[in-house]
N, C-alpha and C positions, 0 to 999 in steps of 0.2 A: 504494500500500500504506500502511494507515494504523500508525499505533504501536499496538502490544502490550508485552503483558507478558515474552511467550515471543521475538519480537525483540528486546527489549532484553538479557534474558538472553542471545543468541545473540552480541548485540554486544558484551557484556559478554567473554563467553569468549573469543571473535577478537580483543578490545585483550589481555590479559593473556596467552594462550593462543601466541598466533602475533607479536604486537608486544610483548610485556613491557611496555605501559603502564598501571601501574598507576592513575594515576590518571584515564584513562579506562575504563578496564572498572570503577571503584568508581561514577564518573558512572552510569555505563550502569546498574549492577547498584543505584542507590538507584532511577533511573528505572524500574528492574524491579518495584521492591519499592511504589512507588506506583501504577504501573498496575495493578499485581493485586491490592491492596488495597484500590482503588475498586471493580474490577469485583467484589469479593465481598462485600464491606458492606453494601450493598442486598438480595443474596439472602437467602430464607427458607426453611426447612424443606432439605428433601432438597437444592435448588436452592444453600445454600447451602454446603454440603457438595462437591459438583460442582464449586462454581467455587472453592472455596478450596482446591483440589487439594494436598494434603498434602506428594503428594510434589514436588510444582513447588518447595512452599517450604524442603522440606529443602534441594534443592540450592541456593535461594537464603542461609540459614543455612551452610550448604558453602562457599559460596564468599568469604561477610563472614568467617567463622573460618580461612578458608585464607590472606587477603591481609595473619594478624595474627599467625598463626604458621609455624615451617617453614620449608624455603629459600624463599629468593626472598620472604620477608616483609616486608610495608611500614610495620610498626608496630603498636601495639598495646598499649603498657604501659598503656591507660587515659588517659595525664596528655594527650595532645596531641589535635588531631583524627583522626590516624587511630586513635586509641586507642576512638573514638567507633563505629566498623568494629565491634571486639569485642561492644561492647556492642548495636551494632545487630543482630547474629546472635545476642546471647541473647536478647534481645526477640521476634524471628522465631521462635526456638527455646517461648519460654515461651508467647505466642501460640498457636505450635501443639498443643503440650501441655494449654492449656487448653482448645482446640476438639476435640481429637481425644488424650482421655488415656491410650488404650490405646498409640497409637504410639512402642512401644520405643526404636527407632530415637532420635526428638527427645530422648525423658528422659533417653538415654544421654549425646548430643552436650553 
């Protein structure tokens, strides 16, 4: 089985989810956010849109914002590296709001 996007997320949830390691499931979940930013780069038209699945990356967005606030938060004030988390889910966030401006959802978050 080779690596994906949707594995890694997977591996992402099971460190944090079921073993409380954060900073494996932050591993996981950058290695999410690169594999599926190559696979949609390339595409064009409609194709592009397909693989940039909107809502894959909300939840990827969902989960950099969840490890920065909330119980069980692992940082986030911006000054340190994981403060770097926050800003990488508004990025994912803004990203998708520029590709896709109608989704509510993003603009909210």
């Amino acid at each position: 089985i080779g690596d994906s996007a949707e594995l890694a997320f997977l591996s992402s949830l099971i460190a944090w989810r079921k073993r409380q390691d954060a900073k494996t499931a932050l591993d996981m979940l950058n290695n999410t956010l690169t594999f599926h930013i190559t696979c949609f780069k390339s595409a064009v038209g409609y194709d592009f849109f397909v693989k940039l699945n909107a809502d894959f990356m909300m939840e990827i967005a969902k989960e950099y914002l969840q490890h920065t606030t909330g119980p069980g938060a692992t940082g986030g004030d911006g000054g340190g590296p994981l403060g770097n988390y926050l800003l990488r889910g508004i990025k994912v966030l803004e990203t998708l709001t520029r590709f896709v401006p109608g989704l509510l959802p993003a603009q909210i978050l």
